[in-house]
VEXKOLTOR-347819 format. One line per field, with one value per residue (C-alpha): residue number from 1; x, y, z. Coordinates in Angstrom, 2 decimals, decimal comma. Example, Ala and Ser with C-alpha at 12.3 -4.5 7.8 and 13.67 -1.06 7.14 Angstrom:
<rs>
i <- (1/2)
c1 <- (12,30/13,67)
c2 <- (-4,50/-1,06)
c3 <- (7,80/7,14)
</rs>
This chain:
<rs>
i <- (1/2/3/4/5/6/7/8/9/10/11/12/13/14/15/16/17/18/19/20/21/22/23/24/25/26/27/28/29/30/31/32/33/34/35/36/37/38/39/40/41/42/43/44/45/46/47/48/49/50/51/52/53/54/55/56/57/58/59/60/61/62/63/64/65/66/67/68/69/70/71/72/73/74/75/76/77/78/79/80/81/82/83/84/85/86/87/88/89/90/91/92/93/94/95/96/97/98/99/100/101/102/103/104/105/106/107/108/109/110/111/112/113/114/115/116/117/118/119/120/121/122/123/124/125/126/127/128/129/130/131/132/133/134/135/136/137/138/139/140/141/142/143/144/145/146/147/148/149/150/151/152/153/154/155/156/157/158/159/160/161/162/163/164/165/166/167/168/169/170/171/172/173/174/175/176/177/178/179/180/181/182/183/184/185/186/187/188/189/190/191/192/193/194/195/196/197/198/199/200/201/202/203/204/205/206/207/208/209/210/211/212/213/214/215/216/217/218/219/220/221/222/223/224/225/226/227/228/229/230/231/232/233/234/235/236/237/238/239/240/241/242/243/244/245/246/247/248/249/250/251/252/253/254/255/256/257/258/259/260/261/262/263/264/265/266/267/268/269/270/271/272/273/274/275/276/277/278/279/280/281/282/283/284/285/286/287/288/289/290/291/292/293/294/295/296/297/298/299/300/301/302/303/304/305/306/307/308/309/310/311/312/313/314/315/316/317/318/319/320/321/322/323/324/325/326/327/328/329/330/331/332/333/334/335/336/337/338/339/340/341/342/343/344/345/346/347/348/349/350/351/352/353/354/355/356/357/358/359/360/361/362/363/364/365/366/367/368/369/370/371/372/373/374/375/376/377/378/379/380/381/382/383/384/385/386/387/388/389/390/391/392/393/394/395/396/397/398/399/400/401/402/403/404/405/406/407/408/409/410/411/412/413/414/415/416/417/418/419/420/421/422/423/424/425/426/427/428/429/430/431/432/433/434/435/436/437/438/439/440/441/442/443/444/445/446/447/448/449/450/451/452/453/454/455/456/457/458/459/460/461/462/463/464/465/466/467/468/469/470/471/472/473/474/475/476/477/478/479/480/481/482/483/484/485/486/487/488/489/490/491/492/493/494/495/496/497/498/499/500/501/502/503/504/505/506/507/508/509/510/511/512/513/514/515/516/517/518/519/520/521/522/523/524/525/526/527/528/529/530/531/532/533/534/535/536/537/538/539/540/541/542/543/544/545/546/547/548/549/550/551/552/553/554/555/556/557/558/559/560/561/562/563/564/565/566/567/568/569/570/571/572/573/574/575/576/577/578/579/580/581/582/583/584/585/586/587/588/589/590/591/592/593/594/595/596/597/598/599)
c1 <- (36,83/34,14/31,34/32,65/33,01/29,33/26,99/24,01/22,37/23,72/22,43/24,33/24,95/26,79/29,63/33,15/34,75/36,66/33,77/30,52/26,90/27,66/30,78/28,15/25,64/28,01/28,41/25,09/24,57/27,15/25,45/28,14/25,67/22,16/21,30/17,24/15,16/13,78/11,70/12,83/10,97/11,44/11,16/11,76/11,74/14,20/17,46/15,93/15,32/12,44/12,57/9,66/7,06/4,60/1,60/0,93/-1,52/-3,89/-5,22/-8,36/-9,21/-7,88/-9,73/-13,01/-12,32/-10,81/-14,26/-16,14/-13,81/-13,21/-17,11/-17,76/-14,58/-16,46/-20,12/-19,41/-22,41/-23,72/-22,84/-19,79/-19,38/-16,63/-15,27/-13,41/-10,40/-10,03/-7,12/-4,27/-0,62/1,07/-2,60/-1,97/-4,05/-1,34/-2,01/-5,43/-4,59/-2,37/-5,34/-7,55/-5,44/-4,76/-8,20/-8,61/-6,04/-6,44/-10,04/-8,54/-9,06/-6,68/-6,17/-4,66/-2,91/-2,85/-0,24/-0,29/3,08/6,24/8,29/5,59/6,02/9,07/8,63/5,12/6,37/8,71/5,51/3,60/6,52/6,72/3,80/2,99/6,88/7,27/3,74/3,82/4,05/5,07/3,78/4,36/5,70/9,32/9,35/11,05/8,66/9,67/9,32/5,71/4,78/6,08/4,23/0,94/1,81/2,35/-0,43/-2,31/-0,97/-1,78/1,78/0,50/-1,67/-1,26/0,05/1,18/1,15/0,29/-3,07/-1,77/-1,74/-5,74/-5,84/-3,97/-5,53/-6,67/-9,62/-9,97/-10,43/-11,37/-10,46/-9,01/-6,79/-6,97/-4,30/-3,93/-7,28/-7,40/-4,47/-4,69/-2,36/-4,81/-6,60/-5,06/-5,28/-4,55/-7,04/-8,28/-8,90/-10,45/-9,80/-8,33/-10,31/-13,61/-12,48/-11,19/-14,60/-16,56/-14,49/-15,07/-18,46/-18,34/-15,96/-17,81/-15,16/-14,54/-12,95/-10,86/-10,31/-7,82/-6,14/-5,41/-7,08/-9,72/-10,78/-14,22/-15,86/-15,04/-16,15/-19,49/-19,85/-19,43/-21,54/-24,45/-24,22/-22,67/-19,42/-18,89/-16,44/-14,34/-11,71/-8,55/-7,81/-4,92/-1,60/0,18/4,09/6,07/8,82/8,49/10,55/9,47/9,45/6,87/3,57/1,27/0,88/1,81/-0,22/2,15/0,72/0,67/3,55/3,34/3,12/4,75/3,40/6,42/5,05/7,99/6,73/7,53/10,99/11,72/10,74/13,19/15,94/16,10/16,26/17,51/15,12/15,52/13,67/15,24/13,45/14,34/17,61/17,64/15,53/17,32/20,82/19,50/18,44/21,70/23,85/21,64/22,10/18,81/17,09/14,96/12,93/12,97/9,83/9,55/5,56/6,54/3,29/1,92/5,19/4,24/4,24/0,70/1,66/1,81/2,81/5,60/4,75/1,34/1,14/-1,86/-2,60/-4,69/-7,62/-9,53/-12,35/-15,02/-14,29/-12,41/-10,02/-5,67/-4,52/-1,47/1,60/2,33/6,08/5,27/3,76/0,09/-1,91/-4,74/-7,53/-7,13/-11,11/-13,02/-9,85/-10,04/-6,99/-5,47/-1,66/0,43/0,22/2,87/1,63/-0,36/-4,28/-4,10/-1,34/0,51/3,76/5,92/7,17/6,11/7,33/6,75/7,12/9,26/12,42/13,88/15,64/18,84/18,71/17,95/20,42/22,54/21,55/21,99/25,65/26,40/24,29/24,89/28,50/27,32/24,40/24,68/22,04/20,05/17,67/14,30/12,58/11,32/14,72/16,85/15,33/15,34/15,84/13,44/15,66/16,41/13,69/14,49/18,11/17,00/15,33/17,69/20,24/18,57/17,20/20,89/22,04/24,02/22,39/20,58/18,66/15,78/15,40/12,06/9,20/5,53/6,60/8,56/4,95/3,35/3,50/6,93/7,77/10,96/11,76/14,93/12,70/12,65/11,82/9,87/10,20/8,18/9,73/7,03/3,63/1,42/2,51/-0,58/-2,85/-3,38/-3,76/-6,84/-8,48/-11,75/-9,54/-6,17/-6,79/-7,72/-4,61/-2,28/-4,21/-3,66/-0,01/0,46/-0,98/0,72/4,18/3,98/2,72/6,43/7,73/7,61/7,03/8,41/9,24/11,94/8,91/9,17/8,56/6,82/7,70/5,66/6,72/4,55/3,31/0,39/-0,54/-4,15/-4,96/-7,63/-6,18/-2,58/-4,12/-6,38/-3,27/-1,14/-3,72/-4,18/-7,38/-9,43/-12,79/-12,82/-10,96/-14,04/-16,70/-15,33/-14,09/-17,72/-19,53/-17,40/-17,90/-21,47/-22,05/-20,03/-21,78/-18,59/-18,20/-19,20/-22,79/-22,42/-20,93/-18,34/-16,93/-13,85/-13,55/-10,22/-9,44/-5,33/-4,69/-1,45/-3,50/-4,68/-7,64/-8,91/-8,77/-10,63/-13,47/-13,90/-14,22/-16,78/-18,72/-18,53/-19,91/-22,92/-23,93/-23,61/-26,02/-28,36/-28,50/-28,85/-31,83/-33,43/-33,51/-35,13/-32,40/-32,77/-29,74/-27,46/-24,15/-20,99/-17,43/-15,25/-14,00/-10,69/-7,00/-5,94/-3,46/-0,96/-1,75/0,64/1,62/4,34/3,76/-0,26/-2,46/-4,61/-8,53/-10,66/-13,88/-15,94/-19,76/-21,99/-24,56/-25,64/-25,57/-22,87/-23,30/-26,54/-25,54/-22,59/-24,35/-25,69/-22,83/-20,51/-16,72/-13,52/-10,44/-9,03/-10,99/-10,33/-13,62/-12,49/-15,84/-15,24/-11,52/-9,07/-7,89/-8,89/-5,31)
c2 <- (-36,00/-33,18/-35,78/-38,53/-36,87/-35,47/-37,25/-36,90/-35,36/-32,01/-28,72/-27,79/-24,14/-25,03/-26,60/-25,00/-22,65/-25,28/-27,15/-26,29/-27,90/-29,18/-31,42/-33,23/-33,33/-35,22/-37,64/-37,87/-39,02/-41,77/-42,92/-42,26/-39,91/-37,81/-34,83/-33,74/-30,87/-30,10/-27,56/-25,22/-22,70/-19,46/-19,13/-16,54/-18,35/-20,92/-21,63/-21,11/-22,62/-22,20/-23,52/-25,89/-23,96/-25,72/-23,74/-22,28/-22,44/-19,78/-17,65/-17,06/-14,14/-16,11/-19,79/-17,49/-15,96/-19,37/-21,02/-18,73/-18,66/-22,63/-22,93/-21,04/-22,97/-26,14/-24,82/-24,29/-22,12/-20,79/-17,03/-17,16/-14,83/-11,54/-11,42/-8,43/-9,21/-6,01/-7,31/-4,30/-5,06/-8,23/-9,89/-12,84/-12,40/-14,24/-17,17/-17,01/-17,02/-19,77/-21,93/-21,03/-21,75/-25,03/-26,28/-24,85/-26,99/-29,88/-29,91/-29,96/-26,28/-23,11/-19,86/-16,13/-13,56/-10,24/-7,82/-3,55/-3,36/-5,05/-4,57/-6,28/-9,88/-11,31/-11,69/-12,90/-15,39/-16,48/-17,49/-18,84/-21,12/-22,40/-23,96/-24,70/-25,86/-25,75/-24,90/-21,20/-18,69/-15,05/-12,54/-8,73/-5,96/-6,43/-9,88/-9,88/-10,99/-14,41/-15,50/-13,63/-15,79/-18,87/-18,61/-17,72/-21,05/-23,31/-21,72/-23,22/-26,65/-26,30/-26,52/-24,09/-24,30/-20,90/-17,54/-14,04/-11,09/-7,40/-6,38/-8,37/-11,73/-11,66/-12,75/-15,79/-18,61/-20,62/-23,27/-24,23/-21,23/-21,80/-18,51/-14,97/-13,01/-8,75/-8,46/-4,95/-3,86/-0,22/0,65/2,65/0,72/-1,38/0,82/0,98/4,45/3,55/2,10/-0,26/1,30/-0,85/-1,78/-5,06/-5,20/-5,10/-7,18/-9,93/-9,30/-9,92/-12,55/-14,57/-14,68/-15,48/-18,81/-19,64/-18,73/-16,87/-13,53/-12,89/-8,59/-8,31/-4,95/-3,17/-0,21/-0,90/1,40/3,62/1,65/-1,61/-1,25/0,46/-2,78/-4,74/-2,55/-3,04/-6,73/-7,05/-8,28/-10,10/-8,20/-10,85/-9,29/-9,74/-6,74/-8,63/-8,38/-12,06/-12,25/-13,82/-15,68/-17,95/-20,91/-24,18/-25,39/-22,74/-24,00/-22,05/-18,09/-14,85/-12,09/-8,36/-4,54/-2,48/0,00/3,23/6,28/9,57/12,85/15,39/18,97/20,10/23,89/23,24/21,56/25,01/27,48/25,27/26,17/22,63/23,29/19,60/16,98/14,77/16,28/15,93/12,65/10,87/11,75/10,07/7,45/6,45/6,80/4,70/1,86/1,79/1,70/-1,57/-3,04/-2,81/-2,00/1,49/2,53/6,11/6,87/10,05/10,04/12,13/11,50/14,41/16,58/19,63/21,73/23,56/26,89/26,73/28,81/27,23/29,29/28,06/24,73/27,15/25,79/28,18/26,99/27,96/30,15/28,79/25,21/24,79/22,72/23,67/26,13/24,96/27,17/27,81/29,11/33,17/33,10/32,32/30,09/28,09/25,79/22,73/21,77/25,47/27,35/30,10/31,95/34,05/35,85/34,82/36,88/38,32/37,50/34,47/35,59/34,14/34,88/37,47/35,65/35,57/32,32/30,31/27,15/25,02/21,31/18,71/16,57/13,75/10,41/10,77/14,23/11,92/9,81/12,65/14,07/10,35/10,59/13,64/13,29/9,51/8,52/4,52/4,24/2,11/3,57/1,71/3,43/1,93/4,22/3,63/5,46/2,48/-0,26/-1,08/-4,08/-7,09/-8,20/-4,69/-5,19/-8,21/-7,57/-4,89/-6,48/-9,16/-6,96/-5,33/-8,80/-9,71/-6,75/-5,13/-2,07/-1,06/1,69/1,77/4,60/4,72/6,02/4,24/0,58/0,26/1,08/-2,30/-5,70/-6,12/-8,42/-7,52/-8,35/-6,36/-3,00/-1,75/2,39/3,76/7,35/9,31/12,49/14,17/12,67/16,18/15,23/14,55/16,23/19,09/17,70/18,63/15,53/14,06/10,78/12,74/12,56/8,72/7,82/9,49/7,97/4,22/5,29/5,78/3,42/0,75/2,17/2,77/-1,31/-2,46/-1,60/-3,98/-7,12/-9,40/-9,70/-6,43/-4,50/-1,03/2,52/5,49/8,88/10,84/14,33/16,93/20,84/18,90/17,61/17,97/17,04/13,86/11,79/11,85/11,45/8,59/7,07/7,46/5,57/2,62/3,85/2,99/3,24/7,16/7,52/6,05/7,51/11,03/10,93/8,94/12,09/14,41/12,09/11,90/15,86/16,74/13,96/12,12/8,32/5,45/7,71/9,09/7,79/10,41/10,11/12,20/13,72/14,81/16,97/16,97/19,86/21,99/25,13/26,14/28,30/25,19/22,82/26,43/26,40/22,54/21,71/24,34/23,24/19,59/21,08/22,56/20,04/18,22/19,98/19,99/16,52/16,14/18,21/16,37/13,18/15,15/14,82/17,43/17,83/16,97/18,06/18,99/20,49/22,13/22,86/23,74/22,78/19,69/19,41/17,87/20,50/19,77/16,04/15,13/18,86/18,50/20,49/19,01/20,26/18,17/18,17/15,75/14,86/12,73/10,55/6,88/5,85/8,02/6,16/6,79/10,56/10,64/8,52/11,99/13,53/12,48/13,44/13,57/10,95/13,86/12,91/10,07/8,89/7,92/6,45/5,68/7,38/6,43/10,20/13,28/15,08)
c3 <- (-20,53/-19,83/-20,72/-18,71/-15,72/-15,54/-13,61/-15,49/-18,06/-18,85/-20,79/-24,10/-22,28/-19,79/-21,91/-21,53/-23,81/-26,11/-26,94/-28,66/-29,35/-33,22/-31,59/-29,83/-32,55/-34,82/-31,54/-31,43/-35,02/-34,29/-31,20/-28,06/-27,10/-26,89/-27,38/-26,82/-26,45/-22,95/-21,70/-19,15/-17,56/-16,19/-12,54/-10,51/-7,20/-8,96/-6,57/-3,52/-0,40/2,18/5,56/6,46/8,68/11,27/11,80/15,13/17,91/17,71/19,97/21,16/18,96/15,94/16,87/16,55/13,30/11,49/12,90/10,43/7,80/7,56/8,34/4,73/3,34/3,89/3,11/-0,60/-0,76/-4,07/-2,76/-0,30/1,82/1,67/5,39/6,57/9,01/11,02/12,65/14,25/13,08/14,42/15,36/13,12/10,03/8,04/9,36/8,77/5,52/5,25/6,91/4,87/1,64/2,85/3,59/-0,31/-1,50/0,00/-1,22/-4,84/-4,79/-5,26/-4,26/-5,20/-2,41/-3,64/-2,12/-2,73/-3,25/-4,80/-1,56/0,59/-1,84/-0,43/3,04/2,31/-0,08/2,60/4,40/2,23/0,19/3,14/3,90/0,58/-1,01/-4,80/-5,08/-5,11/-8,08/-7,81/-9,99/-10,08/-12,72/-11,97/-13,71/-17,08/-19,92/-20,09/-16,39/-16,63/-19,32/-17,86/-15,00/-16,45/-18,66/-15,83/-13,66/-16,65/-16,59/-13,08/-11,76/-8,37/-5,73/-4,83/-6,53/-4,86/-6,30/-6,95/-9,00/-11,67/-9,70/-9,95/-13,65/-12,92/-15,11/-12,31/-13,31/-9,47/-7,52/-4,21/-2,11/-2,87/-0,15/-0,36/2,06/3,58/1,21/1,98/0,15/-2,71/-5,29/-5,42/-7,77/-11,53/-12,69/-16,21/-19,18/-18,21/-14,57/-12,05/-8,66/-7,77/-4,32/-6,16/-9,40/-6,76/-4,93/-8,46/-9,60/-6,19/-6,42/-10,12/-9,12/-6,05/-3,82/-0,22/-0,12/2,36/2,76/5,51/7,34/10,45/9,38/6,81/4,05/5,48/2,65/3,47/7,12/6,08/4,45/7,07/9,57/7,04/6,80/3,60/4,48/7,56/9,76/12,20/14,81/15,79/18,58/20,10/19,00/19,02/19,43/16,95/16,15/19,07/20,28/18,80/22,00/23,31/24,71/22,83/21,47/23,97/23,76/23,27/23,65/21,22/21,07/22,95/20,87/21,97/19,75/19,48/19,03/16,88/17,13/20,73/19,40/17,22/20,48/22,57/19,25/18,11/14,05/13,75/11,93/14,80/18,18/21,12/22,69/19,13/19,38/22,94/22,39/18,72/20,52/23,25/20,31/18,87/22,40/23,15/19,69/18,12/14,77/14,38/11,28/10,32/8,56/5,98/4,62/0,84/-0,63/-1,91/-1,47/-3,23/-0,55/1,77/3,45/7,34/10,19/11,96/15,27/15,43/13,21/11,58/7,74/4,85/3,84/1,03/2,50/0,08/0,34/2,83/1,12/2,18/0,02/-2,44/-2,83/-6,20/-7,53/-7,77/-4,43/-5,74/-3,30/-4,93/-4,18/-5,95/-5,60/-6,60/-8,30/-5,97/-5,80/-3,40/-2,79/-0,35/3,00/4,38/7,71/9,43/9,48/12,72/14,57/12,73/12,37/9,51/9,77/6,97/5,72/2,67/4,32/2,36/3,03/1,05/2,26/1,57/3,57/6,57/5,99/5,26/9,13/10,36/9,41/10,89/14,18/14,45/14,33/15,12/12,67/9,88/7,75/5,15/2,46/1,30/-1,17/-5,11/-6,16/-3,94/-5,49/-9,48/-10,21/-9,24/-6,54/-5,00/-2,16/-1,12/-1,15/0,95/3,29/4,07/4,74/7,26/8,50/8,47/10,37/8,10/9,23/11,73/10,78/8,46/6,13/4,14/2,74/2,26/1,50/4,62/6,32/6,23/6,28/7,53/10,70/12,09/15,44/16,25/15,67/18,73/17,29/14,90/14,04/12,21/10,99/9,80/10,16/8,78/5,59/3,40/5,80/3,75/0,51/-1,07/-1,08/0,72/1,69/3,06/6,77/6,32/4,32/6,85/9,88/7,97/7,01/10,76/12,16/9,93/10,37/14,24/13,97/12,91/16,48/19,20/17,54/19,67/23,51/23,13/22,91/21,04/21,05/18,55/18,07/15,96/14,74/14,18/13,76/14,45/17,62/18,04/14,67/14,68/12,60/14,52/18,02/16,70/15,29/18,45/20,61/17,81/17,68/14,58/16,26/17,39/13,28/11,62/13,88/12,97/9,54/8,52/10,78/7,96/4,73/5,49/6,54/2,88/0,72/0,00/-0,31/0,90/1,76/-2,34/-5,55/-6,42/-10,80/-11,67/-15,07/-15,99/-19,02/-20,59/-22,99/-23,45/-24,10/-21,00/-22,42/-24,13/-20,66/-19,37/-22,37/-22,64/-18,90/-18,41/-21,26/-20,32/-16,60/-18,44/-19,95/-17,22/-15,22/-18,16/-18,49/-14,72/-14,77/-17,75/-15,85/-12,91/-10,66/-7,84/-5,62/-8,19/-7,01/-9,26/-8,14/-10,17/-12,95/-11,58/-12,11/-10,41/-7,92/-9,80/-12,69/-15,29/-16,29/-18,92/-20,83/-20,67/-18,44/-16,20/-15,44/-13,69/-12,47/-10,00/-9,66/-7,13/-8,77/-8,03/-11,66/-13,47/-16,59/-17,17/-16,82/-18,93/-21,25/-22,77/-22,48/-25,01/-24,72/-26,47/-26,08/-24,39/-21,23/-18,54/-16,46/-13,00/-11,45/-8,09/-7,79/-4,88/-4,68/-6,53/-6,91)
</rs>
């Protein structure tokens, strides 16, 4: 009765508890039926459905850039170009992308999308699935073993046309590739920081020109070495400074154009004078009750990175620096302050050097204490958390996400992955609860990471005709990077921070290599690293390099990993092989050429 009342072919597993797979053998061997072997594969994207999606008009702005783009698409030169769309959030460099990964494909051609993060993947594959339906592969770490390998089998058998992913994505085995998408490029998880280390910006770079394809790099606030590029000629830089509303009508006659949001910097020293010891200032608390009372979305932004804590005064916003670096000063349990880059150390004053107050505060709150304060200060908020401890399983961010698309909540509650790449129209306020965080970190690139972190968050406000507000919190307010972020300004960002990188001899004007040393006996990191730093310099001396320029040795700022102490020590030379080429070192040491962050 089961067997007659299935319409077609069915698989052995999906028989009902009563029967099993030898019953149908034997009817096999008689003839009333057949059973075969099929191949199934694993797919992730299996099950669901994407709704067609006609492409757009463009805008002025974007006609321009897609004339260069499908110009080089066309050209199949022997060297294609890398372009650099500098485009600010919600200017359309998506479908810029799609465009150019359908001129690829329907030249016989395909092409790989690389993503930083996991959470940024299913929106995008939204997109792209649906331009390009039952074409498109997804591959990042969260896939079981088994869908991984099925993918990588049928990207073989050339079953896609196009695959999205994280760093991974880039060894797809595609015989046919005709363009590679870096989308948001300047972001750090780009880089891996374990054996092999590379990073997947400059592999997909390599591997580009090694296929004959175009590179496509594409951000609202490009890395300070990607932009150098372009400014020399290397890459060519196209922009999109127009921001381009979405999710229009289908009976709209062509693109509107949408200001960015306005930014509002909240002093919050001002905030603790006034006797306000909430987390939410006062014009958040308006402006976030306001949100709610109209029936809107808001995104409450908490930048962790980095959380071990820099010592500032919380009358002043005053931060200590190390006096013979300049580097911030790290507070250390016992009340020891120490300068990740030299080692100098210092006690903890009972006073600020430069105001005399003895209010001092290690910085540092969690998510689920702001959804803890959202509760208690926000009877009507239906709060929803987006952080790496929310989300598990492979599905956790786009459950996520669709929730909040769905309305199920309507606040946002998130650390860096909520920052980017996300279109959600109902956001009508973004609030950043703490934007110094990461300012003080003793690292070379801290003041351009929070100025990108910003600026990408404060873009997911406003994005359609609702418009949208920013707050941004802050001990803070003068600080360069914050007041360049507030005004969406990228231009005044990368004419200062490349006046500092170039005054301090720090990339993209020098080649900076990391050495790190892992030991559990600290007197032994002590010994080794400063032996390893002589040598150093006498090697540098024997090729007759004058000026050459070494930091350290000196803890690092994440000092102890997993039981093993950490020394590190960091060096500027344009060929950092040939240096360290006499001067051998134990397994005990990682070489970091060209590191994303020195902590």
């Amino acid at each position: 009765a089961w067997l007659a009342g299935q319409a077609g072919d069915a698989p052995l597993t999906d028989l009902p508890s009563p029967l099993n797979p030898s019953l149908f053998k034997r009817l096999a061997e008689r003839g009333w039926a057949e059973v075969y072997e099929e191949e199934v594969w694993r797919d992730p994207l299996a099950g669901r459905a994407f709704a067609a999606d006609a492409p757009p008009t463009l805008t002025a702005d974007q006609a321009q850039a897609w004339a260069a783009i499908t110009a080089s698409l066309a050209a199949r030169a022997d060297s294609p170009p890398v372009f650099l769309l500098h485009g600010v959030t919600g200017s359309g460099k998506t479908e810029l992308y799609l465009r150019a990964l359908q001129q690829v494909v329907a030249g016989g051609g395909q092409g790989i999308v690389l993503v930083p993060e996991i959470s940024l993947t299913p929106q995008t594959v939204r997109r792209f699935a649906a331009r390009f339906p039952g074409r498109v592969a997804m591959v990042h770490s969260k896939l079981s073993e088994g869908e991984r390998y099925d993918t990588w089998q049928r990207a073989q058998a050339g079953a896609f046309d196009v695959v999205i992913g994280s760093r991974s994505a880039l060894f797809t085995p595609f015989p046919r590739i005709g363009v590679i998408i870096v989308d948001e490029e300047h972001e750090a998880a780009y880089k891996q920081e374990r054996t092999p280390r590379y990073h997947a910006r400059d592999a997909a770079i390599t591997l580009a020109r090694l296929c004959g394809a175009v590179t496509l790099l594409g951000s609202a606030t490009p890395s300070l070495e990607s932009m150098f590029q372009a400014r020399r000629g290397v890459y060519h830089l196209l922009d999109l400074p127009r921001r381009v509303q979405g999710h229009m009508p289908a009976s709209a006659a062509g693109p509107v154009l949408l200001d960015l949001p306005p930014v509002q910097i909240v002093d919050m020293r001002q905030e603790l004078r006034a006797g306000n010891r909430s987390m939410f200032s006062r014009r958040l608390r308006q402006q976030l009750a306001q949100t709610l009372q109209r029936g809107e979305q808001a995104i409450l932004f908490l930048n962790r990175r980095g959380s071990a804590s820099y010592v500032f005064c919380r009358d002043e916003g005053h931060v200590l620096h190390c006096p013979r670096c300049a580097a911030p000063l790290t507070f250390h349990q016992g009340g020891a302050l120490i300068c990740h880059q030299c080692n100098y150390r210092q006690a903890m004053p009972r006073a600020c050097p430069k105001c005399g107050s003895l209010r001092f505060r290690e910085f540092g709150a969690g998510t689920q204490s702001v959804i803890d304060a959202l509760a208690a200060e926000f009877p009507t908020a239906t709060p929803l958390r987006w952080d790496r401890d929310a989300t598990g399983g492979k599905s956790s961010h786009e459950a996520i996400l669709q929730d909040f698309i769905d309305q199920k909540a309507n606040v946002l509650v998130g650390t860096q992955m909520i920052a980017k790449g996300l279109d959600l129209p109902l956001v009508t306020l973004v609030g950043v609860l703490s934007a110094d965080v990461g300012l003080f970190l003793p690292d070379f690139r801290a003041g351009e990471r929070v100025f990108q972190v910003l600026t990408q968050v404060a873009g997911r406000a406003g994005r359609s005709a609702r418009g949208g507000e920013v707050i941004f919190q802050t001990y803070q307010p003068q600080h360069p990077a914050i007041l360049a972020a507030s005004g969406h300004d990228y231009e005044a960002f990368y004419r200062a921070e490349m006046h500092f990188r170039q005054e301090h001899g720090y990339p993209p004007y020098h080649r900076l290599t990391r050495l790190l040393f892992s030991d559990s006996n600290r007197e032994r990191c002590q010994q080794e690293t400063a032996q390893v730093a002589a040598r150093l310099q006498q090697r540098a001396a024997a090729l007759g390099w004058e000026g050459f320029s070494l930091i350290g040795p000196a803890p690092a700022f994440f000092s102890k990993v997993r039981g093993q102490l950490r020394w590190h020590l960091l060096f500027r030379a344009a060929d950092p092989g040939l240096l360290l080429a006499g001067v051998p070192l134990s397994p005990q040491w990682r070489i970091d050429v060209d590191p994303v962050d020195t902590l």
